[in-house]
N, C-alpha and C positions, 0 to 999 in steps of 0.2 A: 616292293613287297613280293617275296615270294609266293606262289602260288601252291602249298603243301594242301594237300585238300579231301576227304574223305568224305561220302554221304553214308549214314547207319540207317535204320530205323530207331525212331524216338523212344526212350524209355521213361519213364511217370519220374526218376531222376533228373529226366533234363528239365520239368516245366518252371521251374524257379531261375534258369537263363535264359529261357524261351519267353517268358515275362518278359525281365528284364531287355530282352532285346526289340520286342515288338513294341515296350512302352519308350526305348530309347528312341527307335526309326518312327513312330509320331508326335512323340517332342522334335526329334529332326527335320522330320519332315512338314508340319501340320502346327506345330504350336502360334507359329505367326498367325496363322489363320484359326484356329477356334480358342488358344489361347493356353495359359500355361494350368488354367485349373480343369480344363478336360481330360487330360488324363492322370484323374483325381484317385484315389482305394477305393472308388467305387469301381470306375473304370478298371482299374488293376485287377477287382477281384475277378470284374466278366470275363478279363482277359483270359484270369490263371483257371478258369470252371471251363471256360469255351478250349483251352488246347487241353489239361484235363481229361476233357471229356472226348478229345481228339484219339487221344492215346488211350487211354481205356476202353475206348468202343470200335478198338482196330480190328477190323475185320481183315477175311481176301480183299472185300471190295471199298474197304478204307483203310489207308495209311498216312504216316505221320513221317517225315525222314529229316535228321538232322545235316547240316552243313557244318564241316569243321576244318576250318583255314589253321596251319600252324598250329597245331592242339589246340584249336579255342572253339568254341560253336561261332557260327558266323551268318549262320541262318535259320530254316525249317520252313519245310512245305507239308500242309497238310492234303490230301485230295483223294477221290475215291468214287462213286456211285454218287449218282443225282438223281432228282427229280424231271427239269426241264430235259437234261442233256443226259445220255451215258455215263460222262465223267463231268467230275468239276475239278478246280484246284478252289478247294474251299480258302485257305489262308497262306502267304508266302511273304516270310519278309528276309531279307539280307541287311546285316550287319552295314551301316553306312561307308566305314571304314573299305570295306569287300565288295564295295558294290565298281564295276565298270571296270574288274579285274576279269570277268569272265567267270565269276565263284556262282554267281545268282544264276545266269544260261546254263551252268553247270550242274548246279541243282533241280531249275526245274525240268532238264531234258533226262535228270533220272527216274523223276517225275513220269513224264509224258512215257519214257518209255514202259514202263510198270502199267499205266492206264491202258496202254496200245495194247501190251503181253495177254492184258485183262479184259479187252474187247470192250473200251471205257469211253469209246471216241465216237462224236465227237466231244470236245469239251469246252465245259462252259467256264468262262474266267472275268469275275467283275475286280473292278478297279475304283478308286475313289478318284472324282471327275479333276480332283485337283493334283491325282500322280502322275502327271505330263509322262514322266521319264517310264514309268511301267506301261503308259499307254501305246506309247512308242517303241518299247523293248515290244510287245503282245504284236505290233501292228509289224514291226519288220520278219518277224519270223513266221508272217502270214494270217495270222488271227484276223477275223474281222470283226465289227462292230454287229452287235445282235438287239442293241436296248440301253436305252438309258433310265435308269430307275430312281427312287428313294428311300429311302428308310431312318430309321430313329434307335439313338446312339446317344446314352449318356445326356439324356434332355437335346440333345442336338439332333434334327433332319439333316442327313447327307447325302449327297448326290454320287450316283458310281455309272461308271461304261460296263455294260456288260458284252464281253469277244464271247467267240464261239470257234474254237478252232480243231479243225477235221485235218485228218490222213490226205485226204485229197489236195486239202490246202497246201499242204506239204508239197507235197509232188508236183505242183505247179513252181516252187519256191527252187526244186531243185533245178 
């Protein structure tokens, strides 16, 4: 797979593949485990109101950026100003296809560098406790563990990691 690859800012045109892609990668990921009626048109619609509201409420200190492998979207990170931390990476998902090609690293470090530009760091990034593989992507480029929390989703309590990762962290990394 070639690696053609391009990050934009999101437009209120991309949310209907931005859907479709975040409902794909938790049928992928997640169906065995909460099942195949969780991500129901219920679920769909919080989806398509929560990135939505992503992109319409883009500020300086919140953005939205698409990933596009081979002219196709293949991902989208949303992240910006928080509450606990400077920055967060509110939502991040890569196409399953594009994932451990280096497209996702790729995306979120246009990401991070945008928060850095914006004096957004350190940053806060939760995980769902059952994405082994993003816990371990957050943990090799330095993140550490801050918290582990819960919350409710579609009649479901979930469980997530939440990293916290600083400039400083970096710098030890290099």
């Amino acid at each position: 797979m070639t690696l053609d690859r391009r990050v934009r800012p999101a437009r209120v045109d991309d949310v209907e593949a931005m859907v479709r892609l975040q409902i794909a990668t938790w049928r992928n990921d997640y169906q065995a485990w909460l099942g195949t009626e969780f991500c129901d048109s219920s679920f769909e619609n919080h989806v398509r109101a929560r990135l939505r509201g992503f992109i319409e409420a883009e500020t300086p200190f919140r953005r939205t950026l698409v990933l596009e492998c081979g002219g196709e979207q293949a991902g989208f990170v949303a992240y910006g100003a928080a509450d606990r931390h400077p920055g967060e990476v509110f939502s991040m998902y890569v196409e399953p296809a594009w994932r451990r090609s280096g497209a996702g690293a790729y995306l979120f470090w246009q990401a991070w560098a945008d928060l850095c530009a914006r004096g957004l760091t350190p940053v806060q990034i939760a995980v769902l406790e059952r994405n082994v593989d993003a816990q371990r992507f957050y943990l090799r480029i330095g993140a550490s563990e801050f918290k582990r929390e819960e919350f409710d989703l579609n009649g479901r309590t979930l469980r997530e990691v939440v990293f916290v990762l600083s400039s400083a962290a970096l710098d030890t990394q290099r």
